[in-house]
LUMSE-271521 format. One record per residue: x, y, z of N, C-alpha, C, O in turn; residue in three letters. Coordinates in steps of 0.1 Angstrom, whole numbers, padded with zeros to 4 digits. Example, Ala and Ser with C-alpha at 12.3 -4.5 7.8 and 13.67 -1.06 7.14 Angstrom:
REM residues 2
+-------+-------+-------+-------+-------+-------+-------+-------+-------+-------+-------+-------+-----+
:    nX :    nY :    nZ :   caX :   caY :   caZ :    cX :    cY :    cZ :    oX :    oY :    oZ :   r :
+-------+-------+-------+-------+-------+-------+-------+-------+-------+-------+-------+-------+-----+
:  0132 : -0057 :  0078 :  0123 : -0045 :  0078 :  0132 : -0033 :  0078 :  0142 : -0033 :  0085 : ALA :
:  0128 : -0022 :  0071 :  0137 : -0011 :  0071 :  0129 :  0000 :  0079 :  0134 :  0011 :  0080 : SER :
+-------+-------+-------+-------+-------+-------+-------+-------+-------+-------+-------+-------+-----+
//
This chain:
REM residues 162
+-------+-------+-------+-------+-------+-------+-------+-------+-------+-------+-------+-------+-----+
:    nX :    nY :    nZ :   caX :   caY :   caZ :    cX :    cY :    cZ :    oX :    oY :    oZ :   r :
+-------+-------+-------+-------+-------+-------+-------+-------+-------+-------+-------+-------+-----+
:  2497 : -0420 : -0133 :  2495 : -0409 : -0124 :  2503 : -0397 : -0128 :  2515 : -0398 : -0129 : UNK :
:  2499 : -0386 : -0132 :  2500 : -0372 : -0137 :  2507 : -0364 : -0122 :  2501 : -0364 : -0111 : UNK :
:  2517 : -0360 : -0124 :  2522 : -0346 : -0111 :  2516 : -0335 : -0117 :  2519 : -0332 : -0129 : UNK :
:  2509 : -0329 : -0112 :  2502 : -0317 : -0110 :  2505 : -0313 : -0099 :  2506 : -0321 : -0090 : UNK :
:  2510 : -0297 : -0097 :  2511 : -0293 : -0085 :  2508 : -0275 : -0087 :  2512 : -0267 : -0096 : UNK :
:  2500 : -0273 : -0077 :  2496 : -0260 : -0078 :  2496 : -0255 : -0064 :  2492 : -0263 : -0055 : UNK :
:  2501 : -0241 : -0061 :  2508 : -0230 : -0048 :  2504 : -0224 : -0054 :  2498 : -0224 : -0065 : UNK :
:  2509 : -0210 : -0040 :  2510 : -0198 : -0042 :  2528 : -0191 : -0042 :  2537 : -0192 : -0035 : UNK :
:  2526 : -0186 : -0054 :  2540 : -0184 : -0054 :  2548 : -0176 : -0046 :  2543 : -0165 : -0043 : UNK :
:  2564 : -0179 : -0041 :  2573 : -0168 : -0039 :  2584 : -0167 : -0049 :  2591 : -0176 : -0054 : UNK :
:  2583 : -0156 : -0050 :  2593 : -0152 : -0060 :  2603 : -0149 : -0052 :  2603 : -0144 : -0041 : UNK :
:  2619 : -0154 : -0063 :  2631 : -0152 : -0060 :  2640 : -0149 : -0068 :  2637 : -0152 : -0080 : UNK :
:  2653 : -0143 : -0066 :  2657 : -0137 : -0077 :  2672 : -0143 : -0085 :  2669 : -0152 : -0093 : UNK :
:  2680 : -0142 : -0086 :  2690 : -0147 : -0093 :  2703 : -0155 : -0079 :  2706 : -0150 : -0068 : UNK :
:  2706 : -0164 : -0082 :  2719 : -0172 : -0074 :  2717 : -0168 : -0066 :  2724 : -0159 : -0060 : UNK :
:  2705 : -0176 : -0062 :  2700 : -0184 : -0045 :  2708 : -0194 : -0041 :  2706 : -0206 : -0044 : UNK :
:  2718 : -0190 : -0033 :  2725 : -0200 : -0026 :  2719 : -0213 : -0014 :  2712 : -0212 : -0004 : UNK :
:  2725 : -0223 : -0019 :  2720 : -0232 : -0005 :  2724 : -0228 :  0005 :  2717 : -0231 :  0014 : UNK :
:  2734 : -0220 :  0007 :  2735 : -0214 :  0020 :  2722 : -0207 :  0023 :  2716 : -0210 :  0033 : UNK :
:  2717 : -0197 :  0017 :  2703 : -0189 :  0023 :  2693 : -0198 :  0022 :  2683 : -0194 :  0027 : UNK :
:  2693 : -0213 :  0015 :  2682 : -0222 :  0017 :  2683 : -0230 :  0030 :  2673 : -0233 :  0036 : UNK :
:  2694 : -0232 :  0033 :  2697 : -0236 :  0046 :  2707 : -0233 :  0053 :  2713 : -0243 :  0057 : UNK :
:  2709 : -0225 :  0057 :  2720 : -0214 :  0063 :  2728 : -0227 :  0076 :  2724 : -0233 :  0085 : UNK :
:  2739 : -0227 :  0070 :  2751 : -0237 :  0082 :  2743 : -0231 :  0092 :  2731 : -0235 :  0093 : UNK :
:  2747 : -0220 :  0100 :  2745 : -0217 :  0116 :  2729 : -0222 :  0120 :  2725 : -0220 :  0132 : UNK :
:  2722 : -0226 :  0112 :  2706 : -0232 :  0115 :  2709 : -0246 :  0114 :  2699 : -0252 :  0119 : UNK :
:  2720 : -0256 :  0109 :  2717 : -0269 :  0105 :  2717 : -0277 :  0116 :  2714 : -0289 :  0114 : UNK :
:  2720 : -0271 :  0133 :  2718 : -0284 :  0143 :  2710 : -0281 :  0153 :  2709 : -0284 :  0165 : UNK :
:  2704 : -0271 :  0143 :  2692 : -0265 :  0156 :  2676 : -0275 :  0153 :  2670 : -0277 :  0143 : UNK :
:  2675 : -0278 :  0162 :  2658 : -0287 :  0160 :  2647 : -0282 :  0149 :  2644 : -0271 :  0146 : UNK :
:  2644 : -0290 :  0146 :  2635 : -0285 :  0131 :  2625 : -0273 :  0133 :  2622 : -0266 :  0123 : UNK :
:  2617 : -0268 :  0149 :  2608 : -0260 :  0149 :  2617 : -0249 :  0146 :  2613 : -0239 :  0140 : UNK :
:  2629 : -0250 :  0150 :  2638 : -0235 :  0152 :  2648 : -0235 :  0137 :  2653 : -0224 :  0134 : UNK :
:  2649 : -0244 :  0129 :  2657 : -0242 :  0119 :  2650 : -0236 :  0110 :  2654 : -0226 :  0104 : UNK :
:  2634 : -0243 :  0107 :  2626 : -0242 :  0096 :  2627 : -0223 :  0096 :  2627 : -0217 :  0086 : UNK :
:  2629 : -0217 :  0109 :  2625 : -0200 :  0108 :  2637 : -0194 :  0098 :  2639 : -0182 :  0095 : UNK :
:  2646 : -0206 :  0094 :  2659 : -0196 :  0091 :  2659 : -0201 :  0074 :  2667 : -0196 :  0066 : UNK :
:  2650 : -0211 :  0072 :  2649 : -0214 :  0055 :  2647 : -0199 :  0046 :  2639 : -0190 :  0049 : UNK :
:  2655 : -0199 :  0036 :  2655 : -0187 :  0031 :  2652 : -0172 :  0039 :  2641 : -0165 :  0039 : UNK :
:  2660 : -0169 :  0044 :  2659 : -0162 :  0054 :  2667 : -0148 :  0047 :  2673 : -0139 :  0053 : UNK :
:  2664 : -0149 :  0035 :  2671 : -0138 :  0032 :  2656 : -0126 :  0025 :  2655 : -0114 :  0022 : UNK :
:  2651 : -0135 :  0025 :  2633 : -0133 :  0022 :  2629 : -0128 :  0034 :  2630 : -0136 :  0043 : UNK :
:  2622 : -0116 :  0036 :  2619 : -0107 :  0051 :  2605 : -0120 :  0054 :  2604 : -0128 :  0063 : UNK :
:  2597 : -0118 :  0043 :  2583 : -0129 :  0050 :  2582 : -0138 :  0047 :  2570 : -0142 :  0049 : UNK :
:  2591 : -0148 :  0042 :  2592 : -0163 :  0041 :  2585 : -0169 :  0050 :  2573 : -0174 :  0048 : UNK :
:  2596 : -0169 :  0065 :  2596 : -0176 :  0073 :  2581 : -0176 :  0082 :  2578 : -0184 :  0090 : UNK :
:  2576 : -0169 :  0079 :  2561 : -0163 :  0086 :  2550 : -0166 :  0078 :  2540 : -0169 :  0084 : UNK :
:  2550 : -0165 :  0066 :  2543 : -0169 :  0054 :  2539 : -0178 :  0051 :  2527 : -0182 :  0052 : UNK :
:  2553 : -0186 :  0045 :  2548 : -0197 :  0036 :  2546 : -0208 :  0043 :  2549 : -0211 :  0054 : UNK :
:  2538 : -0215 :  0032 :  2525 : -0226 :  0036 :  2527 : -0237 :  0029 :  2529 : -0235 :  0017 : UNK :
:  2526 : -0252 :  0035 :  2527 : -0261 :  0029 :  2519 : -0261 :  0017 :  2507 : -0256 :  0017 : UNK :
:  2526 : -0267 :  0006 :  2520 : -0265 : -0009 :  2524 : -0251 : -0015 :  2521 : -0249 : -0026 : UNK :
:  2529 : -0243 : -0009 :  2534 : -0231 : -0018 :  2542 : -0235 : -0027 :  2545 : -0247 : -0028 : UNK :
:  2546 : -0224 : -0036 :  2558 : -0226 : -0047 :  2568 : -0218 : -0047 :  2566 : -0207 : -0042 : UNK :
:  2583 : -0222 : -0051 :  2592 : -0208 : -0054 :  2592 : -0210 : -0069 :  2589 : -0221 : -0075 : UNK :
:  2595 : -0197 : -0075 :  2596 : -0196 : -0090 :  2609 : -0183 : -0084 :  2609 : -0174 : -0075 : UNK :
:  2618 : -0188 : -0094 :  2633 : -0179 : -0089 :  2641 : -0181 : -0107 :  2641 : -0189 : -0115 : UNK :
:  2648 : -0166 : -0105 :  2658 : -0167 : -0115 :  2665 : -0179 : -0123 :  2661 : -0190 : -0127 : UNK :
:  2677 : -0171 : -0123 :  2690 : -0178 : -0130 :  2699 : -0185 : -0119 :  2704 : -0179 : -0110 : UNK :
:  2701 : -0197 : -0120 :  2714 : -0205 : -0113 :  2709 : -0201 : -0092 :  2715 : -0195 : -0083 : UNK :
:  2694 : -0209 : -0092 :  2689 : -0218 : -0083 :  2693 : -0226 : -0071 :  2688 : -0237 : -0075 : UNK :
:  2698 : -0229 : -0062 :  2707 : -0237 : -0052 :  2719 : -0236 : -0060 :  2721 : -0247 : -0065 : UNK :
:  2728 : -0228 : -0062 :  2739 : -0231 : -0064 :  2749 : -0230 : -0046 :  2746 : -0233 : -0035 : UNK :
:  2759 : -0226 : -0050 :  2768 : -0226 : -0037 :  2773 : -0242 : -0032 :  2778 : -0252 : -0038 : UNK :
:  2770 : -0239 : -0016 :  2777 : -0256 : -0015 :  2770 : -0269 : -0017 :  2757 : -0268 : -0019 : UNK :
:  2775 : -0277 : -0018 :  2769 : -0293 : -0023 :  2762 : -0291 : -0007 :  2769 : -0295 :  0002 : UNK :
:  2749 : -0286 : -0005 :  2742 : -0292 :  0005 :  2728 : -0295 :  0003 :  2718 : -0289 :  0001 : UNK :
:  2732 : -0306 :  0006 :  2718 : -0315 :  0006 :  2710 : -0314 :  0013 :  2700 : -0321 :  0009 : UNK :
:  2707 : -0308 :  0024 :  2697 : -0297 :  0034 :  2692 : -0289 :  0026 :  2682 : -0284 :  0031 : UNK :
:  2693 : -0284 :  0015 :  2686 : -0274 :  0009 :  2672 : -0282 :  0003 :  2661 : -0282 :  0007 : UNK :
:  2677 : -0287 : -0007 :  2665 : -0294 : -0011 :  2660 : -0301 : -0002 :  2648 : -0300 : -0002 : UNK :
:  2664 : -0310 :  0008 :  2655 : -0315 :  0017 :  2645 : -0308 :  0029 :  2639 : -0313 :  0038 : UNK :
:  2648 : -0298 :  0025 :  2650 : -0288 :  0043 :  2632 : -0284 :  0031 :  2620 : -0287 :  0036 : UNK :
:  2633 : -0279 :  0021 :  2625 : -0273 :  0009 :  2615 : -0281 :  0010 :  2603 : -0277 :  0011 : UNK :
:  2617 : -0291 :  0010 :  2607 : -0307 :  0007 :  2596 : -0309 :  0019 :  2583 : -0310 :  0019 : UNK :
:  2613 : -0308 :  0033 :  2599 : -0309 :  0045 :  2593 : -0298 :  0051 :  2585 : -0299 :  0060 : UNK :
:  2598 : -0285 :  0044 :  2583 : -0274 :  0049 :  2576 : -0273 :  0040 :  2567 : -0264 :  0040 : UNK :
:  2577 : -0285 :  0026 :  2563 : -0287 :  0026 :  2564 : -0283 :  0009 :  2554 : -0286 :  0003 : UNK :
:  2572 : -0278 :  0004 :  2574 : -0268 : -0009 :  2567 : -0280 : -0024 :  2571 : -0291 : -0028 : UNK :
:  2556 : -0270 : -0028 :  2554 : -0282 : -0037 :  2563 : -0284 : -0048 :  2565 : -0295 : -0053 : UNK :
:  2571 : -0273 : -0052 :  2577 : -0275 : -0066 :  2589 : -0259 : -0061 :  2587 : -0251 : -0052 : UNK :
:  2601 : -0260 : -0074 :  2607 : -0252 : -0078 :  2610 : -0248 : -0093 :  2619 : -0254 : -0100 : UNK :
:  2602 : -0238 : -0097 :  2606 : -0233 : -0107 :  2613 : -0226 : -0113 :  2611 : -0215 : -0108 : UNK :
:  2622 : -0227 : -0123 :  2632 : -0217 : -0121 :  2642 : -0215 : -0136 :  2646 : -0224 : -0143 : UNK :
:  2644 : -0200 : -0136 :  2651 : -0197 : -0154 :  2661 : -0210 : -0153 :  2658 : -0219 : -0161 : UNK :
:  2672 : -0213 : -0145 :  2679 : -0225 : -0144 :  2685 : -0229 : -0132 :  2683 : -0222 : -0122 : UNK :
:  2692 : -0239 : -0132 :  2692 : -0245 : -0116 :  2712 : -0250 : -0116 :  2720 : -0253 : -0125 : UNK :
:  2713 : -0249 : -0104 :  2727 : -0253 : -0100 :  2726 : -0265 : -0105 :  2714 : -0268 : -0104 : UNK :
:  2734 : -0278 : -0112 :  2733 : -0291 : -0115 :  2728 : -0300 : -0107 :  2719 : -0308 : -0108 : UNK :
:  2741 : -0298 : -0093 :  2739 : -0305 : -0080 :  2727 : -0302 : -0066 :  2724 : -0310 : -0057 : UNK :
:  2724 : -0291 : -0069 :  2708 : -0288 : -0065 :  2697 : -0297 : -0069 :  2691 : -0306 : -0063 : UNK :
:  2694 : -0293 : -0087 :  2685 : -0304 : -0093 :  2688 : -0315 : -0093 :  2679 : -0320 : -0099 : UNK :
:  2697 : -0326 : -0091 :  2700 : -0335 : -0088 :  2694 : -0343 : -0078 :  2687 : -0353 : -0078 : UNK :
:  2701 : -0331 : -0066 :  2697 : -0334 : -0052 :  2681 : -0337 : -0051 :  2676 : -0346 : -0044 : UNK :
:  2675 : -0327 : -0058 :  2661 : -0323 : -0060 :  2652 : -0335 : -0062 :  2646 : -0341 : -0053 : UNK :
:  2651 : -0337 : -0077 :  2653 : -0346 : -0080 :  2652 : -0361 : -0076 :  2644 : -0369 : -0079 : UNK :
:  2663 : -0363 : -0066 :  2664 : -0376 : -0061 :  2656 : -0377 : -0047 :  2655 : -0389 : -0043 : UNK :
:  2652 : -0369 : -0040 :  2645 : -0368 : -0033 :  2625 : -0363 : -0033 :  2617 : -0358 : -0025 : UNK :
:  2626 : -0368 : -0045 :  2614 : -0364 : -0053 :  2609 : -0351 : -0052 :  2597 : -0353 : -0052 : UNK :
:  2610 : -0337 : -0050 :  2611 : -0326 : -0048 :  2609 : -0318 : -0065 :  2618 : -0313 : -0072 : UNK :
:  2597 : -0318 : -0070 :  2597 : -0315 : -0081 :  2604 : -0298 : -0084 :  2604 : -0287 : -0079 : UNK :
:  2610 : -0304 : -0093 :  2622 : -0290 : -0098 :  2619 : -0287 : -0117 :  2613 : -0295 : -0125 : UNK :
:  2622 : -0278 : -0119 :  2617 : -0276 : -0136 :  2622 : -0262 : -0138 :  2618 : -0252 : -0133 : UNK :
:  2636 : -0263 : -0149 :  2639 : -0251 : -0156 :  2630 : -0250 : -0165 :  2622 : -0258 : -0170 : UNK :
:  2631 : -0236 : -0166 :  2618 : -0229 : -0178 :  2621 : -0216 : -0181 :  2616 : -0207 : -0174 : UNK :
:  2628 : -0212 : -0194 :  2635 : -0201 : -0195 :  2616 : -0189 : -0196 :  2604 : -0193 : -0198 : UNK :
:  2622 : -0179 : -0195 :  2611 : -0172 : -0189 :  2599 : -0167 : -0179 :  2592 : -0157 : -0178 : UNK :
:  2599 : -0180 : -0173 :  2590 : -0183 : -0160 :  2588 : -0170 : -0151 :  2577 : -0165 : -0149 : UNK :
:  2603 : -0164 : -0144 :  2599 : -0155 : -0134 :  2594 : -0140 : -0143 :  2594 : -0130 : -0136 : UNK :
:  2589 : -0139 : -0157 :  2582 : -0129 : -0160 :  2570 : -0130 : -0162 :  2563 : -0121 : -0166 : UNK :
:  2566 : -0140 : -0160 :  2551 : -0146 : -0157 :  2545 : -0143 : -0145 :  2533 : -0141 : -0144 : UNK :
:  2554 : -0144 : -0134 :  2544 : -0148 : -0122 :  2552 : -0136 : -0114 :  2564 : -0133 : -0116 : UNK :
:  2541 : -0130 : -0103 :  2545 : -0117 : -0092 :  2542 : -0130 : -0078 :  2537 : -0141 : -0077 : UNK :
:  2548 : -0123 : -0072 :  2546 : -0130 : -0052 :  2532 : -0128 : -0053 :  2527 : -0117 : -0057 : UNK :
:  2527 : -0137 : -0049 :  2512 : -0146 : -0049 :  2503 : -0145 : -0052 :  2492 : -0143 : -0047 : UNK :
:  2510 : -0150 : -0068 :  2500 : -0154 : -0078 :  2502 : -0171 : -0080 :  2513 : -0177 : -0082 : UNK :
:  2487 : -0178 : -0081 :  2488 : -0193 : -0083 :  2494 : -0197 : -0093 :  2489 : -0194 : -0104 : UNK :
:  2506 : -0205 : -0094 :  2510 : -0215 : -0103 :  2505 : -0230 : -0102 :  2501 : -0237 : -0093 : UNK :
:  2506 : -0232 : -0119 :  2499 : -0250 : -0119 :  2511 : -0250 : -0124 :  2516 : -0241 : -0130 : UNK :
:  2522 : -0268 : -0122 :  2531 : -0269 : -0131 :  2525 : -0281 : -0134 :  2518 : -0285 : -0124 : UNK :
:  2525 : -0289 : -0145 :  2521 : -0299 : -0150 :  2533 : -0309 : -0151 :  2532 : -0314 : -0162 : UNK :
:  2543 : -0312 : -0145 :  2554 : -0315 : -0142 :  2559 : -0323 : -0157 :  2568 : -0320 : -0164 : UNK :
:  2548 : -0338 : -0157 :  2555 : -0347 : -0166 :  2552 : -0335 : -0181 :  2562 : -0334 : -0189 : UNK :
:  2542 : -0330 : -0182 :  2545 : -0321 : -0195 :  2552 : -0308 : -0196 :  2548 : -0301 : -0205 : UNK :
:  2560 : -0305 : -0190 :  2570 : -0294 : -0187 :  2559 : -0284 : -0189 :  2562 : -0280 : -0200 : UNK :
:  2552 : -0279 : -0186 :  2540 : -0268 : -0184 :  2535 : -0260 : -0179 :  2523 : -0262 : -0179 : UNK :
:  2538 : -0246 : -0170 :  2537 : -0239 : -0164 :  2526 : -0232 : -0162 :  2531 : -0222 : -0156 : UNK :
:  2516 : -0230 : -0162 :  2504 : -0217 : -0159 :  2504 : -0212 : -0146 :  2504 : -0218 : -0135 : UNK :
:  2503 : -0196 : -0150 :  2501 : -0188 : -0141 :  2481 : -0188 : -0140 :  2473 : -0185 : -0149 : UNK :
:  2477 : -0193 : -0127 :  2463 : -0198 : -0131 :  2458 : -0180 : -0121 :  2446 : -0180 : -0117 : UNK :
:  2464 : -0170 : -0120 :  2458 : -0157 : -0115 :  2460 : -0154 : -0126 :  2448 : -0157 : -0129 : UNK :
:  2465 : -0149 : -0137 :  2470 : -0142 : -0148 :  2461 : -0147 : -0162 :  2455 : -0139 : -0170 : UNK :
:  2462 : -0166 : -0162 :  2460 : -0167 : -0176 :  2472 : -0171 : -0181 :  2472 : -0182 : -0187 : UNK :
:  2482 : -0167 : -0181 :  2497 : -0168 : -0188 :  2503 : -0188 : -0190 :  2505 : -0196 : -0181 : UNK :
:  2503 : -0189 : -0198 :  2510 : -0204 : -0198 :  2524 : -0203 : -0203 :  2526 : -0194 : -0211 : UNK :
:  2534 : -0210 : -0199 :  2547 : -0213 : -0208 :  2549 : -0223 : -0210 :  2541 : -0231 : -0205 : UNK :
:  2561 : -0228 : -0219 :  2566 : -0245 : -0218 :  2576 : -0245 : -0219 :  2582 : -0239 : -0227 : UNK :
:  2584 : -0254 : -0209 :  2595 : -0260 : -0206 :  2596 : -0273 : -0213 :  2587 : -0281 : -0217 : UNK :
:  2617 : -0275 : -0214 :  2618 : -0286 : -0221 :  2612 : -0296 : -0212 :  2610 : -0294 : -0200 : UNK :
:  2610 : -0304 : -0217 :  2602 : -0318 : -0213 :  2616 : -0326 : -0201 :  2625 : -0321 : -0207 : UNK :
:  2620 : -0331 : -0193 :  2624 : -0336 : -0185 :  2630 : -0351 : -0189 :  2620 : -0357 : -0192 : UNK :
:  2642 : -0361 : -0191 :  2639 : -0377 : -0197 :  2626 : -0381 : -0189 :  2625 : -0375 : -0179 : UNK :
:  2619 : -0389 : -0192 :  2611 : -0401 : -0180 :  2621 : -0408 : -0172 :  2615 : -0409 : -0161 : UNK :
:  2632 : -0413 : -0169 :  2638 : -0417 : -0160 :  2641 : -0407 : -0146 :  2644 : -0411 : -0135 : UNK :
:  2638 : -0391 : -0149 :  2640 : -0382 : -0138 :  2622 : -0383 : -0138 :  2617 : -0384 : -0126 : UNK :
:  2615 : -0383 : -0145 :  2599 : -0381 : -0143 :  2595 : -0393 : -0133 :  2587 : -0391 : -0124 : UNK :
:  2600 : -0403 : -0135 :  2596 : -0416 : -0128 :  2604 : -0417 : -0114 :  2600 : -0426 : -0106 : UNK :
:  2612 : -0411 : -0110 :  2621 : -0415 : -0099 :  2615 : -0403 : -0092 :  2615 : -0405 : -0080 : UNK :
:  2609 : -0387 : -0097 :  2598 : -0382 : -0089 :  2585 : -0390 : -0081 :  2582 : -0390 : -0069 : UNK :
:  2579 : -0397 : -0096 :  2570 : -0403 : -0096 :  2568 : -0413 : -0084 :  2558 : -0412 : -0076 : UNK :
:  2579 : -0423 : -0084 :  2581 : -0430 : -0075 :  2584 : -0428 : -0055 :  2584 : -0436 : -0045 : UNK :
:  2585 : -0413 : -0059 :  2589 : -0411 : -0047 :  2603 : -0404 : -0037 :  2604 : -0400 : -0026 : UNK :
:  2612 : -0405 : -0052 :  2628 : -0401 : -0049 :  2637 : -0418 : -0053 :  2635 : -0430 : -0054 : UNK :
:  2647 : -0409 : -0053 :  2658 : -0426 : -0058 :  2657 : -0438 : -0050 :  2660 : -0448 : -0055 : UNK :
:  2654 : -0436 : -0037 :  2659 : -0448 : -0028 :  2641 : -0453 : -0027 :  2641 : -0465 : -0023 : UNK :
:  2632 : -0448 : -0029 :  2619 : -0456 : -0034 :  2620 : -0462 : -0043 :  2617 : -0473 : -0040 : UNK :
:  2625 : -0462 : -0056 :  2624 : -0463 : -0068 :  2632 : -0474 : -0067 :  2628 : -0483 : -0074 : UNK :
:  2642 : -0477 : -0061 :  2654 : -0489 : -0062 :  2644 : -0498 : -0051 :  2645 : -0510 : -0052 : UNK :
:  2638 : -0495 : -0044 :  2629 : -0507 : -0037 :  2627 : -0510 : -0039 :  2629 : -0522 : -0037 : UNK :
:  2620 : -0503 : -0047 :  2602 : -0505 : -0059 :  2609 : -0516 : -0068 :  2621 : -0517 : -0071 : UNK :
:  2596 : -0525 : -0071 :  2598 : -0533 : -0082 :  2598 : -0526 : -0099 :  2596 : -0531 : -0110 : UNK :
:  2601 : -0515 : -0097 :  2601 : -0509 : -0108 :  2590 : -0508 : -0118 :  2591 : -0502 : -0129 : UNK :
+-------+-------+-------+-------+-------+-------+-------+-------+-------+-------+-------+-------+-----+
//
């Protein structure tokens, strides 16, 4: 089974903090009222985006605090993928282990404008801009991060009979 994943993109720009992916003063408010404050530093995010969309964002991606609401918060409104020049460690990590497909790719955000369709071809590190035409390639990922997407996130994958 191939990850394919295709949105409409939002573009974002350099050291996106988890705090603006999941802003503390939103974290114990009920999900209809928190989801309005995801990236909220983005005027039409919250009003916009649609499950299956994409972000494609700069340099150094979730950085800020080790919070694990960011990538999950991303996951359950739905975000097919994050692409991005590079990523906080502990973000793609987070990412990652929650199957939340993530993929550095040096030059990506000069490809793509706010909403235009991206395909990422995940297991072949492969980006197209499918409004434009434009393709890039990213390093390839190990298979042990490709498979623990694959599977679901880490705590599937340790179920799973492997």
């Amino acid at each position: 089974m191939s990850i394919i994943v295709r949105g409409k993109v939002w573009k974002l720009g350099d050291n996106v903090s988890t705090d603006y992916i999941a802003p503390g003063f939103a974290l114990d408010k009920p999900w209809e009222e928190r989801k309005k404050h995801i990236l909220h530093t983005h005027k039409a995010f919250a009003e916009g985006f649609q499950p299956g969309d994409v972000l494609v964002a700069r340099n150094n991606f979730g950085c800020g605090s080790n919070r694990e609401e960011a990538p999950a918060d991303l996951r359950r409104l739905g975000a097919g993928c994050v692409v991005a020049e590079s990523f906080d460690r502990t973000f793609f990590r987070n990412s990652i282990a929650i199957a939340l497909p993530v993929m550095a790719c040096r030059g990506v955000s000069e490809i793509f404008e706010e909403g235009d369709i991206l395909e990422l071809d995940f297991e072949n590190a492969r980006v197209k801009n499918l409004t434009s035409g434009k393709e890039i390639q990213g390093p390839p990922l190990v298979q042990d991060l490709i498979n623990i997407v694959k599977k679901g996130g880490i705590v599937a994958l340790l179920k799973s009979d492997k």
